[in-house]
NUVO-215402 format. One record per residue (C-alpha): residue number from 1; y, x, z. Coordinates in steps of 0.2 Angstrom, whole numbers, plus 2048, in hexadecimal, padded with zeros to 3 digits. Layout:
BEGIN
(r NUM (Y X Z))
...
//
This chain:
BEGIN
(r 1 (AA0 0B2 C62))
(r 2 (A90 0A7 C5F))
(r 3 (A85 0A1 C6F))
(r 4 (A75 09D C6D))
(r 5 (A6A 08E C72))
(r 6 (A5B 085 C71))
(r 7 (A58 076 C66))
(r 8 (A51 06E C78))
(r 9 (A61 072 C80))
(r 10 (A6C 069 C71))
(r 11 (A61 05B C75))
(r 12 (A62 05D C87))
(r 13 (A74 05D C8B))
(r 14 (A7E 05E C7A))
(r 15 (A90 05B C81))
(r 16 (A8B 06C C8B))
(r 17 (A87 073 C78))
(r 18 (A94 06A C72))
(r 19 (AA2 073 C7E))
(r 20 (A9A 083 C7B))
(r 21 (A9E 07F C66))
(r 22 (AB0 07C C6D))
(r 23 (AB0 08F C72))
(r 24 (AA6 096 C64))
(r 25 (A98 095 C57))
(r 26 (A89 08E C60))
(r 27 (A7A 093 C58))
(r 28 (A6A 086 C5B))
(r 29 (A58 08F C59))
(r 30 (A49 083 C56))
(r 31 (A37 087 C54))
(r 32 (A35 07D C46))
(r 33 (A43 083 C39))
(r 34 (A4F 08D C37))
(r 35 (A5F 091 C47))
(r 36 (A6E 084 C41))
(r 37 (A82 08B C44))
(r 38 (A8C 07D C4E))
(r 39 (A9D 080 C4B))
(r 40 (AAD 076 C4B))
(r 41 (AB4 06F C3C))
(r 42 (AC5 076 C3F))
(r 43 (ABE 086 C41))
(r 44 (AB4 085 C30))
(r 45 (AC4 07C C26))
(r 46 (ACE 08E C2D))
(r 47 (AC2 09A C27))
(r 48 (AC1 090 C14))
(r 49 (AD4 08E C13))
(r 50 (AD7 0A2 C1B))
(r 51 (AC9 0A9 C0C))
(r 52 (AD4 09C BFF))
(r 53 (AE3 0A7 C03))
(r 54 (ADA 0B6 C00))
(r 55 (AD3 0B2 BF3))
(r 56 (AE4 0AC BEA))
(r 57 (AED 0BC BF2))
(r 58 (AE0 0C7 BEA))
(r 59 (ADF 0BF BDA))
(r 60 (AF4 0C0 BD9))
(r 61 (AF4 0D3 BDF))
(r 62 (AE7 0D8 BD2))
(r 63 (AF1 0CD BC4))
(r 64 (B01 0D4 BC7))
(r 65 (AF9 0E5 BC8))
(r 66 (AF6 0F2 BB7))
(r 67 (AE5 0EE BB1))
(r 68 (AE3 104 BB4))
(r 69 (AE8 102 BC6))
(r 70 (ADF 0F1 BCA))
(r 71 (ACF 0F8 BC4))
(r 72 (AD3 108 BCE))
(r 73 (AD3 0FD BDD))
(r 74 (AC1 0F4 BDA))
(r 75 (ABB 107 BD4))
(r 76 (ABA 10C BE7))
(r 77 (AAE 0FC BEB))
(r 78 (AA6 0F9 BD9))
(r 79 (AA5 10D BD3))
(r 80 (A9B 105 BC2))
(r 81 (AAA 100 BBD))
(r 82 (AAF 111 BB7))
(r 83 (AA0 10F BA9))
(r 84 (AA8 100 B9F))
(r 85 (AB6 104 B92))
(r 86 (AC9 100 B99))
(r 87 (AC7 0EE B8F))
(r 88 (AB9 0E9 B9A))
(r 89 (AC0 0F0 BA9))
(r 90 (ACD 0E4 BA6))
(r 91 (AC3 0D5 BA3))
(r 92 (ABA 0DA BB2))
(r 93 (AC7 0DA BBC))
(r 94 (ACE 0C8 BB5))
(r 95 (ABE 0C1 BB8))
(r 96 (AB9 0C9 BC9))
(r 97 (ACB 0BF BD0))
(r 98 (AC9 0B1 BC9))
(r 99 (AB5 0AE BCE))
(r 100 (ABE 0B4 BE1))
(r 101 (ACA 0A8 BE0))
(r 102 (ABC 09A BDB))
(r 103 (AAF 0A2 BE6))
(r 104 (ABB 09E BF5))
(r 105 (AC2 08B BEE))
(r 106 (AB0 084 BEB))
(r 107 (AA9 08F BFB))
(r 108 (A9B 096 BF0))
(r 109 (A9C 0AA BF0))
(r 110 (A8E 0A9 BE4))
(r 111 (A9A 0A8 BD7))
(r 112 (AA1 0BB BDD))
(r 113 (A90 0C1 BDF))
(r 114 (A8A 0BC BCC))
(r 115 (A9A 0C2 BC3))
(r 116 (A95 0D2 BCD))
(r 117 (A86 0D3 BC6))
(r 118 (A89 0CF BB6))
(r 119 (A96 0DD BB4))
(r 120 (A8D 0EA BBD))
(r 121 (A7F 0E6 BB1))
(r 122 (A8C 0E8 BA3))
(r 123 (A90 0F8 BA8))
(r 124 (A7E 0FE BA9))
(r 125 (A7D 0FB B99))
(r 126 (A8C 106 B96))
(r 127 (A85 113 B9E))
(r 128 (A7A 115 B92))
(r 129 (A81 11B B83))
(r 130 (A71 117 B75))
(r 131 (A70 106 B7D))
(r 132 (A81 104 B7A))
(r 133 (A7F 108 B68))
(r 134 (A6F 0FE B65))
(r 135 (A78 0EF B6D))
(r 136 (A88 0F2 B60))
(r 137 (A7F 0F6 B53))
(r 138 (A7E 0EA B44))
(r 139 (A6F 0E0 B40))
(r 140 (A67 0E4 B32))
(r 141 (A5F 0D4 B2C))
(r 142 (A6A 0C4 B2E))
(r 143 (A5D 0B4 B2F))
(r 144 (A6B 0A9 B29))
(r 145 (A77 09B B35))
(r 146 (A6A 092 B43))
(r 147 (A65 081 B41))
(r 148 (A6B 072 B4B))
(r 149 (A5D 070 B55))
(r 150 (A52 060 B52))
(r 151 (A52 050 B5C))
(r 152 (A41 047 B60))
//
């Protein structure tokens, strides 16, 4: 439950606000910026170590799983993943668990969000069978091994 306040009433009387942050999230609007959360530190340390756990639980249960049945699982929430070959839906998988695992350590689920992305992008390019081939397809002119680039 989150109450709400006024950045006045903060300012006003704060161990009012503060024993409302002892019952629940207290949100602070201001005029001038954006609201700010007031919560407990306890509560905060709980929430990181609980998503930690889950994190490494998940990670664990889609290790120990066959890579078919893993990526079954992720199938229902990522359906995508049914356009990348078996190989890539393995790697997938390895790298979706682990960026959750990270994601929930570092508390940054950027990290999820990007190797989403990245994969979902993968497969949209799997999808399309001439792209696929004109990605794999060799080159036909090689310009020789790049130069180390120069130091001014």
């Amino acid at each position: 439950m989150i109450t709400e306040v006024q950045w006045s009433e903060l300012q006003r009387d704060p161990k009012q606000v503060a024993r409302l942050a002892d019952e629940g999230d207290v949100r602070v609007r201001r005029r001038d910026g954006a609201a700010l959360l007031l919560t407990r530190e306890d509560r905060t340390q709980g929430q990181a170590e609980g998503a930690i756990a889950a994190a490494r639980a998940l990670r664990n249960v889609l290790m120990h799983l066959p890579t078919d049945i893993a990526a079954a699982a992720l199938l229902d929430e990522f359906p995508w993943v049914d356009q990348l070959p078996e190989s890539e839906q393995t790697l997938f998988v390895k790298e979706f668990a682990r960026s959750f695992q990270a994601s929930a350590e570092l508390g940054e689920w950027s990290l999820v969000h990007r190797t989403v992305r990245e994969w979902r992008n993968t497969a949209h390019i799997y999808s399309d069978p001439q792209l696929v081939e004109q990605l794999t397809a060799p080159i036909d002119t090689d310009f020789g091994p790049v130069p180390e680039p120069e130091v001014d």
